[in-house]
Each structure stands twice: as structure tokens, then as C-alpha cells.
N, C-alpha and C positions, 0 to 999 in steps of 0.2 A: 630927901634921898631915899626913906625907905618905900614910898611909891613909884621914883625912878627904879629903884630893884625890883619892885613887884611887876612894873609893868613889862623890863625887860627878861625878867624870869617867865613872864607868860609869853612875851615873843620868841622865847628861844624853844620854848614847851612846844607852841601850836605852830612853827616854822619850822623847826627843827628835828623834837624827839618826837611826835605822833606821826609822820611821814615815815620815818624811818621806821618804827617799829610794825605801821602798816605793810610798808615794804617785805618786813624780815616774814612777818605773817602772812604774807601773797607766796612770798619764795618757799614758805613751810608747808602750804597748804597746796600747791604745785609738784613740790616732792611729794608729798602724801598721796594724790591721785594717781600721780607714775608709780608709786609701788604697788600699792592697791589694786593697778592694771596690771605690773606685773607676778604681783601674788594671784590672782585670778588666773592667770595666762598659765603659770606653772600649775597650779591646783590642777587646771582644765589636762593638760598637757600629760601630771602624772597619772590622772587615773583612765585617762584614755589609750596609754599606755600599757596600765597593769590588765585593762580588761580586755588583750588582747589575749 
């Protein structure tokens, strides 16, 4: 029994929670680039503004 648990705790691990946590960290790291473009964007925006 405690190697049917083992095995079935690694198939839930490698089928289940590293996929997902991948995922969450595709979707973090997606958000991060779109801010980043738009802190850039505004940065650019305000001092091209002020230096008129």
C-alpha cells in the first residue's frame, strides 16, 4: 500500500500540480511583460510631454 501511495502521489505531482503551476507562471510572466510595455510607454509618453 505505501508504494501504491507513492506512486499515486507522483502521478498526481507530474500530471497534475507541475502543469498547473507552469501554467500560473506563463500567465505571471505574460502579465509582467504587458506592464513593463506599458510602464515604458507611459515613462516615454511623460517626459516627452514635460519637454515640450
Amino acid at each position: 500500500m505505501l508504494v501504491l501511495g507513492a506512486l499515486l502521489a507522483l502521478f498526481v505531482l507530474f500530471n497534475f500540480i507541475i502543469p498547473m503551476v507552469l501554467g500560473l507562471l506563463k500567465i505571471a510572466l505574460i502579465i509582467g511583460v504587458v506592464g513593463l510595455f506599458v510602464f515604458i510607454a507611459v515613462t516615454l509618453v511623460g517626459k516627452s510631454s514635460s519637454s515640450r
